[in-house]
N, C-alpha and C positions, 0 to 999 in steps of 0.2 A: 262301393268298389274298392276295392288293395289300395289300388295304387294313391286314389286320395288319400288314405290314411296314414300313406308312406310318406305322402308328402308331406300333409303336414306335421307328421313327426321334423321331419326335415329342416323343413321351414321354422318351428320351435327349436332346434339344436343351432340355429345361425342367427335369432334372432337378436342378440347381443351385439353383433358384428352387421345390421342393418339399418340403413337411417329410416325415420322416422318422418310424417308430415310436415314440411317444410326444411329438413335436411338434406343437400342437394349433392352433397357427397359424402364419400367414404374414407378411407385413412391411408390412400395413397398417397404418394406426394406429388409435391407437384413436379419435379424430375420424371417421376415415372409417367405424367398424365402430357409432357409436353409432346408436340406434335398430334394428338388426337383433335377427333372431332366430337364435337359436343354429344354426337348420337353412341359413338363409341364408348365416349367416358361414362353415360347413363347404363349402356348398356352392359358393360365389365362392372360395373359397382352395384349392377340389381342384379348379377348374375349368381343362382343358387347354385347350379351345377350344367354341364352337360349331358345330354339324353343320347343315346346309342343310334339314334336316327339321325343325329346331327343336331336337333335343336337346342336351345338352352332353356332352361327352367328359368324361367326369371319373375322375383320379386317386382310387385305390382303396388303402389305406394297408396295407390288414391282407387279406388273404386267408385264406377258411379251406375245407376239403374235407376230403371223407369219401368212405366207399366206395362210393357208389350214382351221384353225379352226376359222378363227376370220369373215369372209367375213357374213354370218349368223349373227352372233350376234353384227356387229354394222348394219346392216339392222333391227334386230326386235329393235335398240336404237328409228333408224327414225321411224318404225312401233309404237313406243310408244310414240315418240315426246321428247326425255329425250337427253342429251349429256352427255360425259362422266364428272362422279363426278368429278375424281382428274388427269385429261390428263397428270403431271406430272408424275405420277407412273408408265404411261404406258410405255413400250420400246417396238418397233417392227422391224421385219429383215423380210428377205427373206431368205429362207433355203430348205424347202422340195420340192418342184416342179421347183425350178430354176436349169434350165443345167448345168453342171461343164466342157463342152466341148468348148460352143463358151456361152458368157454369152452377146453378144449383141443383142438390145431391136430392131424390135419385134421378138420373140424367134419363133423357128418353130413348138411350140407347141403353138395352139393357145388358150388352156387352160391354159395355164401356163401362156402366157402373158396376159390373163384377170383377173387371180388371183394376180398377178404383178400389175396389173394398178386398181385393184380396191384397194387395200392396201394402196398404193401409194394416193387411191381419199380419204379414209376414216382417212389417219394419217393426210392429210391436213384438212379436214371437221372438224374432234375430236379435231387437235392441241397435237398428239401427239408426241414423240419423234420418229422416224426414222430412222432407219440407213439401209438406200437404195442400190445398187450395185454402187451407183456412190461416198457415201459416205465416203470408204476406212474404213466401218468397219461393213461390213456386214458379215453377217456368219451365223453358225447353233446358235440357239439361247443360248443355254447352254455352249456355248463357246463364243459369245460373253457380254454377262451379268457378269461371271467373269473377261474377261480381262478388261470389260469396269470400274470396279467395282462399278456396279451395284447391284450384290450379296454381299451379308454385314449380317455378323453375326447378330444373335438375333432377323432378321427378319422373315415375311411370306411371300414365294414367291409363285405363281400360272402361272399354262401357259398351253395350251389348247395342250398340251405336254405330254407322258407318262414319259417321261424322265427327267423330271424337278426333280425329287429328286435329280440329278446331283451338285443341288445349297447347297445341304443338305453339302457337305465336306465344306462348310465355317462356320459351325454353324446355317442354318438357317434350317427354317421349310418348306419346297417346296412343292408342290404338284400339280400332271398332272391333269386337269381338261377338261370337254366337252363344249361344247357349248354354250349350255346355262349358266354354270356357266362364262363362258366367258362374257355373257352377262350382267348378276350379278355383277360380279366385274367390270365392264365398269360403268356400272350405279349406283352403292351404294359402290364400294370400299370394299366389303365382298362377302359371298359365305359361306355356313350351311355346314357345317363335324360332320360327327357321330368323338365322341370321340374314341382313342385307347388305347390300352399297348404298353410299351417299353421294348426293347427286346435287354439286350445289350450281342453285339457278340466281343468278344476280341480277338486278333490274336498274340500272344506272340513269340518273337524269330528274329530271321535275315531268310527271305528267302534265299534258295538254290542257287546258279548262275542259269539265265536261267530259274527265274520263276520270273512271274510279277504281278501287281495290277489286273491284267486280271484277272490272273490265280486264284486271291486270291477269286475273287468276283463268280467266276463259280463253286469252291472247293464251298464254303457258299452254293452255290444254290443248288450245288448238295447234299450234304450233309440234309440240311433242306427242300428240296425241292420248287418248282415252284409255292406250294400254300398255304407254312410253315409259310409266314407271314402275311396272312390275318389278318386283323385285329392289324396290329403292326406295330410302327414305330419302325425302325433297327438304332439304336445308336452303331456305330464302335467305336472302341477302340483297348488299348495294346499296347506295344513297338514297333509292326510293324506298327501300323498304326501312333505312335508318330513320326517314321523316316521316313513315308512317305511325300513324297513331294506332294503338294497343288493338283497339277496334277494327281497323286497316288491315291490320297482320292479321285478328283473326279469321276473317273474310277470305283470307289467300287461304291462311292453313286449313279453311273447313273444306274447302273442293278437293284437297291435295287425291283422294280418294280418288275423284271422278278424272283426275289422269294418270289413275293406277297405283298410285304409291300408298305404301301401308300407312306407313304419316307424313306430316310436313312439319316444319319447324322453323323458327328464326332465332339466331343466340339473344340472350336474355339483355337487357340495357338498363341505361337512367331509366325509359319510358316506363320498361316493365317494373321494377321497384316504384318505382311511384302511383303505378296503378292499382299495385297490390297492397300498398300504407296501409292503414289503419281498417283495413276490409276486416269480413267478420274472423276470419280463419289463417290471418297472417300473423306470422311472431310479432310478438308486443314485448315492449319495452327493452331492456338490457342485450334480447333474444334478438331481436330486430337487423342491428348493426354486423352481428354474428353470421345472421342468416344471410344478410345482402353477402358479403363477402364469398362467402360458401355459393352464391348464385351466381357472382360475379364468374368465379373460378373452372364451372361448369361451360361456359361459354370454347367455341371449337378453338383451339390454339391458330397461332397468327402462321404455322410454319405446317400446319395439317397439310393431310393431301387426299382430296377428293376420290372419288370412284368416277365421276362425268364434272364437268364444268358449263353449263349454260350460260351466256350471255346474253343480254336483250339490253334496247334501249329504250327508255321510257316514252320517249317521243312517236316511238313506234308502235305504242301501243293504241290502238281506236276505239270508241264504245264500240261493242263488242255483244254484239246478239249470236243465239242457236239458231240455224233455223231447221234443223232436223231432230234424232230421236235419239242422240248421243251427244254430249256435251262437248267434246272434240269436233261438233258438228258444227261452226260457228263462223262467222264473219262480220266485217264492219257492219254497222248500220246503213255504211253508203255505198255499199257492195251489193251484186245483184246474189238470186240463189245459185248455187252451183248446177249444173248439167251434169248428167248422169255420162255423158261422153266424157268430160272435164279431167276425169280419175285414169290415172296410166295404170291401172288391173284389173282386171274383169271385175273381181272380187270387190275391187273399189266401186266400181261401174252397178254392182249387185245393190250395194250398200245404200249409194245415193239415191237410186229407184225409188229401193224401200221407205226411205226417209220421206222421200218427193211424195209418194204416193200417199204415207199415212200424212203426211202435215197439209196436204191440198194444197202445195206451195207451188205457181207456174214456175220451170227451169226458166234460168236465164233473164229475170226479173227480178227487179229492186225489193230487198226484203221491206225499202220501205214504203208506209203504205199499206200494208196487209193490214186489215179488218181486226180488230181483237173485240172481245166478249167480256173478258174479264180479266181486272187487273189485281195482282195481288203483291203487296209490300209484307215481309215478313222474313219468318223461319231462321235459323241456326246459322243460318249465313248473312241475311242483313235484317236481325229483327232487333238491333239495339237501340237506346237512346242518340245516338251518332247518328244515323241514317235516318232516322226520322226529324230531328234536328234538320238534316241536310235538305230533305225533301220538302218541309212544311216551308221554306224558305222561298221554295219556287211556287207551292201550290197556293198559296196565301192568294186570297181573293179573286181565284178561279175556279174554272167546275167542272167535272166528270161530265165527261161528253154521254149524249142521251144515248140509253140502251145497255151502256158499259157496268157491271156491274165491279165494285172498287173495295177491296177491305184489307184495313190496314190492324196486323195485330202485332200486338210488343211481345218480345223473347221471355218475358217476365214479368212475375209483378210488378218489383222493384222498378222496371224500366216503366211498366205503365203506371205507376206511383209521379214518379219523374217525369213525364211526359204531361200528363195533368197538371201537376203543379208549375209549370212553364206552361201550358194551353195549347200544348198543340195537337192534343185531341178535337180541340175547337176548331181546330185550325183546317183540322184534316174531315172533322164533318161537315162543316161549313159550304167547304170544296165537292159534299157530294159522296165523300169515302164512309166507308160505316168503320167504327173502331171497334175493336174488337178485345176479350181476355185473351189471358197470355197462353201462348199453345203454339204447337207445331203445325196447326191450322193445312192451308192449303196446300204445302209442300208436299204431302205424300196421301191428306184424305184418309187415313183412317179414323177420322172425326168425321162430324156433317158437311165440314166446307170442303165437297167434291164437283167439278165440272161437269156438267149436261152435254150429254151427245157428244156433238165435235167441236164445243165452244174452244176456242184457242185463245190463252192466258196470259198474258203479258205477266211474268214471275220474277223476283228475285231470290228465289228460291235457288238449290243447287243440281236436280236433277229434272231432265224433261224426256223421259223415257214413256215409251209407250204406256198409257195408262195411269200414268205416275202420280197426277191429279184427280182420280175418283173416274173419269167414267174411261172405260175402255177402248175408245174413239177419241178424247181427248187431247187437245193439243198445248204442250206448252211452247213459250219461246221464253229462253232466259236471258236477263239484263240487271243492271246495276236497279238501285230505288229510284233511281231520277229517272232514269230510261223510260221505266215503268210509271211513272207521274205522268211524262209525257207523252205515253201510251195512251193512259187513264183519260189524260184531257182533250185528249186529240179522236179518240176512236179507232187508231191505227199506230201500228209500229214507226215510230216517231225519231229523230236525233233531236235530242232533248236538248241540244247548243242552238238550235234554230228554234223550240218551239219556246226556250225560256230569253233567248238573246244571252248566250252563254260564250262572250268571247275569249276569243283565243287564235 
């Protein structure tokens, strides 16, 4: 096509004049930058040009791909005769379609292993960077881009991912993209976005014992709803999310999607420098002190001014279950389910029906209690070393209640490296759970680990859409990792502050 070739002419005549992996700004000053917000200053400083439609061409610092959305878009590269602009930028894993049961090559899905071995032909063809099942640091992608630190404040990241706002808790700008845009960024190192508003949500106070980063991000959704943030990136903030740990923040920014917003973000801190030290892909040495400063500076000015302002208190916040077919579909744990009469518009009234009807859930009764089949601990939202840390703490020397089946699998290798060498794979079989390789597993099923009929899943996963988990009858209910423990242990939809004695 033209226009790619336009662009990456383009994109070569500016590249003098654009940063570089781990460069989190550009050669404004700081006069010209004060009053902005972090999304703003990302976004003026990747900006290549404006497009006649309105949008902006913008420079994409960090590319990332996996085996589901990329196999297309380096086949129309060769369809055009073009190779990738900047192959350094790109990183690629395996995550959605690879097994978490036996992960050796050729796999018994013979789709899987053709998406496997074409990734595999196209990072050698491209010369891109890699990180294979044999590599020891492959994983779901949004968990391994931070541990690899790869993600680096003040940049733009892109990934044929819904979930890539995930990368947004370091400071940067991220954003889930298709195919074609996939392509785009292969070939010219940009990709056109309509501009948006920034919408900062603040969460002030100390959580309750027994509520989590989980709990904090599905309160938001429900509260603002599944489709409140069209059109807006979500800039987190406040004292709760100041004491949240790297892990915390990324948990909020991986849902930012599921209530509508194109990313989410928190300004970069101590935390975030510290998390990204001596990672594989952070400035080293001289370069280091250079680059904090430059990360520092990207953070939103004290005198900015929003598009929306949300307030929330932290104490206000509850564990925090779905029980319908939209993530904005949520309530306490000690709340009953909602009545399809309950919603002031018909259309609301349509909605909850729907919901009622596919989840088998009676109106007007305690979510807690409901039966579950199968528990699952994982995925891009709570598959780190953190949450399983958090979990084995409670599970230690208890058991997966009979019938339940229970699997817990790491975001990564790396993570499931670290999880062994502390035993709390021990920990977590012991109790009953099967551990599992590193993969995108039960969140979305297009591997083996899919739901039967209408088994209903106690998930820490991020989406519980019709069919979301493998079988098309399927139910999921989403909760924090402890939630889900004391789902596991109990046989039913649980408040895990009573079944672990969790005061507060």
């Amino acid at each position: 096509m033209p226009e790619l070739r336009a662009m990456r002419i383009s994109l070569l005549d500016l590249r003098p004049r654009r940063c570089v992996l781990g460069c989190a700004s550009t050669n404004h000053s700081n006069e010209h930058l004060m009053g902005k917000t972090l999304f703003a200053k990302v976004w003026e400083s990747h900006s290549v040009g404006k497009l006649s439609n309105g949008q902006t061409q913008l420079l994409i610092d960090t590319h990332l791909v996996h085996e589901v959305t990329s196999p297309q878009a380096f086949g129309m590269l060769r369809d055009l005769g073009l190779k990738v602009a900047y192959p350094h930028r790109t990183f690629a894993t395996v995550d959605h379609i690879v097994p978490t049961d036996s992960q050796v090559s050729p796999f018994a899905d013979p789709l899987a292993e053709a998406m496997i071995q074409e990734l595999n032909k196209n990072a050698k063809e491209f010369g891109i960077t890699y990180f294979s099942l044999s590599s020891g640091k492959q994983g779901i992608v949004h968990v391994v881009g931070p541990e690899q630190g790869i993600t680096q404040p003040g940049t733009t990241i892109a990934c044929g991912d819904s979930h890539t706002a995930t990368h947004g808790a370091f400071g940067a700008i991220a954003f889930g993209i298709g195919t074609t845009q996939v392509r785009d960024i292969l070939a010219t190192q940009t990709m056109a976005l309509s501009p948006m508003k920034v919408r900062r949500i603040n969460v002030d106070g100390q959580l309750r014992p027994g509520v989590y980063a989980k709990d904090v991000i599905l309160h938001i959704i429900r509260l603002l709803g599944a489709n409140g943030g069209i059109g807006y990136a979500y800039e987190y903030g406040g004292s709760t999310f100041d004491n949240f740990t790297m892990e915390e923040r990324m948990t909020v920014c991986n849902m930012s999607i599921e209530g509508g917003a194109r990313c989410g973000y928190v300004n970069p801190d101590e935390k975030t420098f510290e998390y990204l030290k001596g990672r594989p892909y952070s400035p080293k040495g001289d370069a280091w002190e250079t680059t904090v400063a430059q990360w520092r500076a990207v953070a939103s000015d004290a005198d900015c001014v929003y598009d929306d302002v949300v307030n929330i208190r932290a104490e206000d916040v509850p564990p925090t279950v779905t029980w319908g077919v939209s993530p904005d579909q949520a309530i306490a744990v000690t709340e009953t389910v909602p009545t399809a009469e309950s919603a002031t518009t018909a259309a609301g009234r349509v909605s909850i029906q729907e919901a009622l009807d596919y989840m088998k859930l009676p109106a007007g009764q305690p979510i807690k209690g409901t039966k579950i089949d199968v528990a699952f601990i994982g995925s891009c939202t709570n598959g780190r070393i953190s949450d399983f840390r958090e979990v084995a703490k409670f599970v230690k020397g208890k058991k997966v209640a009979p019938g339940v089946k229970a699997i817990v699998v790491p975001g990564s290798q790396v993570v499931d490296v670290i999880a062994k060498q502390e035993g709390l794979d021990k920990i977590f079989s012991e109790a009953g759970f099967e551990w599992r390789g590193a993969g995108c597993s039960m969140c979305l099923a297009m591997n083996p680990d899919k739901l039967v009929g209408d088994q209903l899943c106690a998930s820490s996963s991020n989406r519980n859409f019709k069919g979301r988990q493998g079988s098309p009858t399927g139910r999921t209910v989403l909760m924090s990792p402890v939630m889900v423990a004391a789902a596991a242990l109990t046989g039913s939809i649980a408040d895990a502050r009573e079944v672990f004695a969790i005061a507060g």
